[in-house]
N, CA and C atoms as an extended XYZ file, in Angstrom:
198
Properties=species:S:1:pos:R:3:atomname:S:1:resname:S:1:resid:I:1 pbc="F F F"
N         0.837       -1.181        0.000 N   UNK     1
C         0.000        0.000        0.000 CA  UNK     1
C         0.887        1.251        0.000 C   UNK     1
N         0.516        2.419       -0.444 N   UNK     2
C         1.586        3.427       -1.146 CA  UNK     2
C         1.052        4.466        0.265 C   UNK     2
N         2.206        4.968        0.730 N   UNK     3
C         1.552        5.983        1.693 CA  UNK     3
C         1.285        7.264        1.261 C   UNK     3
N         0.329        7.838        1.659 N   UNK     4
C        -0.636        8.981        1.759 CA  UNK     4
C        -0.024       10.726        1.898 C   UNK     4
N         0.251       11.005        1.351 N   UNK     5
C         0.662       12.356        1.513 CA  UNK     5
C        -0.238       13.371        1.076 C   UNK     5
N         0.174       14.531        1.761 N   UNK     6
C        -1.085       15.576        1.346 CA  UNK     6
C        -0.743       16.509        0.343 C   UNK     6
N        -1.846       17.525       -0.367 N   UNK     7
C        -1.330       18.391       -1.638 CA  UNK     7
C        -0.282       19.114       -0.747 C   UNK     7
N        -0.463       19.959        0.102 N   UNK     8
C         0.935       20.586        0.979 CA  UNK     8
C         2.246       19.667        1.277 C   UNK     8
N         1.949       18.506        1.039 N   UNK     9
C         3.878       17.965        1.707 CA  UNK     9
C         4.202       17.771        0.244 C   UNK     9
N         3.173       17.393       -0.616 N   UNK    10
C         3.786       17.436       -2.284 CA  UNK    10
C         4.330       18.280       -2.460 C   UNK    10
N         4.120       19.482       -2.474 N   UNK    11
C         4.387       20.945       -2.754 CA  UNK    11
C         5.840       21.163       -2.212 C   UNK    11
N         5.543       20.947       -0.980 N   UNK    12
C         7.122       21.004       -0.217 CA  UNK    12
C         7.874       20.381       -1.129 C   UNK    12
N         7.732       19.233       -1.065 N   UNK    13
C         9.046       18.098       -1.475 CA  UNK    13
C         9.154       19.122       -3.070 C   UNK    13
N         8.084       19.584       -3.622 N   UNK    14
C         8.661       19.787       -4.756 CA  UNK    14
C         9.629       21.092       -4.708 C   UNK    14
N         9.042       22.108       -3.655 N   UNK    15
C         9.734       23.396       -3.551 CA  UNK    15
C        11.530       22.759       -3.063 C   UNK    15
N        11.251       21.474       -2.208 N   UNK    16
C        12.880       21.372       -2.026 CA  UNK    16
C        13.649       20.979       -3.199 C   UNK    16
N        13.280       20.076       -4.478 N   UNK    17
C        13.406       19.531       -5.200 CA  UNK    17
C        14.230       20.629       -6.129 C   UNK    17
N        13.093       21.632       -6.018 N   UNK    18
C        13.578       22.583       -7.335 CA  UNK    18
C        14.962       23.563       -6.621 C   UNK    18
N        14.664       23.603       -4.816 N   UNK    19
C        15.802       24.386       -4.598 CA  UNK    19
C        17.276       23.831       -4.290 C   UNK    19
N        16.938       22.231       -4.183 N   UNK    20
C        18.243       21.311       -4.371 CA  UNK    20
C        18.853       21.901       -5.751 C   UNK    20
N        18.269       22.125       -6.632 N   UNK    21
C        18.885       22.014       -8.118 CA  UNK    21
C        19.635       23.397       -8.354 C   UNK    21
N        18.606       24.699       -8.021 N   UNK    22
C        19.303       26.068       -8.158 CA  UNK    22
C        18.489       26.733       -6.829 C   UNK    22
N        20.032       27.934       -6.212 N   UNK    23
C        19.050       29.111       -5.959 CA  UNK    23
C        20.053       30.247       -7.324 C   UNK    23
N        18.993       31.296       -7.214 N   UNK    24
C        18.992       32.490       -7.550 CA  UNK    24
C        19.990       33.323       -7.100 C   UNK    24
N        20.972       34.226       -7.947 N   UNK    25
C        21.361       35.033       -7.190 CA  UNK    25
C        21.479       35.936       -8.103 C   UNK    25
N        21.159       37.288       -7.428 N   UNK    26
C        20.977       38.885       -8.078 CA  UNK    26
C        21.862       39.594       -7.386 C   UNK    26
N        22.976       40.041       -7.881 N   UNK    27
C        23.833       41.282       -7.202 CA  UNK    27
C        24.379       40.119       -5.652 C   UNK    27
N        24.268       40.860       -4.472 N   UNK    28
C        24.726       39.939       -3.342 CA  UNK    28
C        23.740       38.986       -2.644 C   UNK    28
N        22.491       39.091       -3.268 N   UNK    29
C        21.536       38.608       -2.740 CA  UNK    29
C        21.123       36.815       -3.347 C   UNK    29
N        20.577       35.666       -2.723 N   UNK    30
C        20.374       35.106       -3.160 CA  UNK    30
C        18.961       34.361       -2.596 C   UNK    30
N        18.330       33.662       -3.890 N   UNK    31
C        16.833       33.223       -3.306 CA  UNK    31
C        16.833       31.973       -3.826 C   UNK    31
N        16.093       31.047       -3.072 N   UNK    32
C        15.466       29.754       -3.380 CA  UNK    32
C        15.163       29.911       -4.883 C   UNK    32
N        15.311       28.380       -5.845 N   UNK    33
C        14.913       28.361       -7.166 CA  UNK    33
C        13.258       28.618       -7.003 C   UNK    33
N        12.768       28.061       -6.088 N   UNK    34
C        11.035       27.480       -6.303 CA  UNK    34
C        10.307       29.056       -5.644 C   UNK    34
N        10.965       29.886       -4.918 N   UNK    35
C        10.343       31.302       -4.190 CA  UNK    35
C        10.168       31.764       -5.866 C   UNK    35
N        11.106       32.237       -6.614 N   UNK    36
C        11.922       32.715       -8.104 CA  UNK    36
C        10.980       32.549       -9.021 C   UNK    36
N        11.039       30.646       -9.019 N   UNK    37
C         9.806       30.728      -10.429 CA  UNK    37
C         8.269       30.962       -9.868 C   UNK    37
N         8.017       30.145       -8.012 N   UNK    38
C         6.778       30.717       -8.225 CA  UNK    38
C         6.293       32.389       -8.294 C   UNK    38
N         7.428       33.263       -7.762 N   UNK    39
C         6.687       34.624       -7.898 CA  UNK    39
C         6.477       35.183       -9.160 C   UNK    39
N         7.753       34.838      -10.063 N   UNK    40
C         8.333       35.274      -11.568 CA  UNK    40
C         7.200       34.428      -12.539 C   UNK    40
N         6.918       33.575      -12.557 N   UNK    41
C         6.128       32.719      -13.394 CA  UNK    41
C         5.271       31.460      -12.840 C   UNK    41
N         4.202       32.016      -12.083 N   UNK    42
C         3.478       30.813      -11.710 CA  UNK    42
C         2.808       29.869      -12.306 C   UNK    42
N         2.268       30.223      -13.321 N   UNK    43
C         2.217       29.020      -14.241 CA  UNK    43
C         2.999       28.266      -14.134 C   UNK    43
N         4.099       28.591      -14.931 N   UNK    44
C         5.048       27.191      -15.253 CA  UNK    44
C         5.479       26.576      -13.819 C   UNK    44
N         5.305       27.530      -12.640 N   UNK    45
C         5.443       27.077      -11.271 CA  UNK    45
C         4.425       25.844      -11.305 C   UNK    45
N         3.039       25.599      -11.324 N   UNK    46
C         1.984       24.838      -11.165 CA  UNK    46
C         2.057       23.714      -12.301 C   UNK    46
N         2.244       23.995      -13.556 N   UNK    47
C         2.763       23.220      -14.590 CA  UNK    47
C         3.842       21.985      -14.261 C   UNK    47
N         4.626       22.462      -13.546 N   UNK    48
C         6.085       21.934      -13.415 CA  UNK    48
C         5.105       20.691      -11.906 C   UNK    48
N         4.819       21.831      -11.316 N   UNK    49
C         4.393       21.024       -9.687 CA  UNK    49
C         3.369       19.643      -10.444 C   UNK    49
N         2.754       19.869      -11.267 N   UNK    50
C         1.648       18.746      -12.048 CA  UNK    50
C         2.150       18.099      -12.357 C   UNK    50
N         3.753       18.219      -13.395 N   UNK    51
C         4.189       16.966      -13.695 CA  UNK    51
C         4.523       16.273      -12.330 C   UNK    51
N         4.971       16.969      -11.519 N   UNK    52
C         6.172       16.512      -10.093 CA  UNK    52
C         4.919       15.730       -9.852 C   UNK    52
N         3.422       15.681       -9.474 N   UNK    53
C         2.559       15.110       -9.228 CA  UNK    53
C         2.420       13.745       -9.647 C   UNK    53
N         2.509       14.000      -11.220 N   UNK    54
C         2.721       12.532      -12.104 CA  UNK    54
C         3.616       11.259      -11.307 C   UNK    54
N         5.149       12.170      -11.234 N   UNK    55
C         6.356       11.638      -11.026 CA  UNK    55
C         5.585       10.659       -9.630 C   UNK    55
N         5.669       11.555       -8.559 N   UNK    56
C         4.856       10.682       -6.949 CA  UNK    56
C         3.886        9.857       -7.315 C   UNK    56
N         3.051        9.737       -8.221 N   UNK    57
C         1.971        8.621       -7.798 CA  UNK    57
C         2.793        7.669       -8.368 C   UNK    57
N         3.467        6.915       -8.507 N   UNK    58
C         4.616        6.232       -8.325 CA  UNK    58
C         4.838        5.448       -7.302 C   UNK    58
N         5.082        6.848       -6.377 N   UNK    59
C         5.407        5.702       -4.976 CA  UNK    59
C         4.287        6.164       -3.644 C   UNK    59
N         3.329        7.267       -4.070 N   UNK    60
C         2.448        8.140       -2.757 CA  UNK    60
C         1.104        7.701       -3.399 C   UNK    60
N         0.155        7.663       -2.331 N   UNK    61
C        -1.351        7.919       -3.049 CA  UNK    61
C        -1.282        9.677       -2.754 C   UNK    61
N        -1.512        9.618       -3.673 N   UNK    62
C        -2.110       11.577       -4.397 CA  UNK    62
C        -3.672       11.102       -4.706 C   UNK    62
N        -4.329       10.264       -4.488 N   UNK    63
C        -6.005       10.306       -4.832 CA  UNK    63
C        -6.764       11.686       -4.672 C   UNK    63
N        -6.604       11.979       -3.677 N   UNK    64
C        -6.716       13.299       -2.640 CA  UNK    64
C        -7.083       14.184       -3.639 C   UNK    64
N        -6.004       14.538       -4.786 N   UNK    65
C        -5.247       15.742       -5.199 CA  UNK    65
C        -6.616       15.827       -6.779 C   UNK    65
N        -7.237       14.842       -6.866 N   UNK    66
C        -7.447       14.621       -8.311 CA  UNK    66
C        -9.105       14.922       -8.046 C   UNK    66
């Protein structure tokens, strides 16, 4: 049986996912990849999180989410 996670810990894992890969940096400042695209482009923020959705039902029930 696949354990149960909620639309919020998806989200997380994905916000860590994307900030494992890049953060941002402008001048001396630097930001999380997933703060970046969701403020800059939320679409492709939610787009991206849908596939990441795909990816988990794999190994999570996401029933919840659908």
């Amino acid at each position: 049986m696949k354990e149960k996670i909620t639309e919020s810990q998806a989200e997380q894992m994905y916000d860590d996912m994307l900030d494992e890969l890049q953060s941002i940096k402008i001048g001396t400042m630097s930001y999380p990849g997933s703060y970046v695209l969701k403020e800059l482009d939320p679409i492709a923020y939610r787009c991206g999180f849908t596939e990441y959705l795909d990816y988990l039902a794999e190994d999570y029930d996401i029933s919840d989410f659908y």
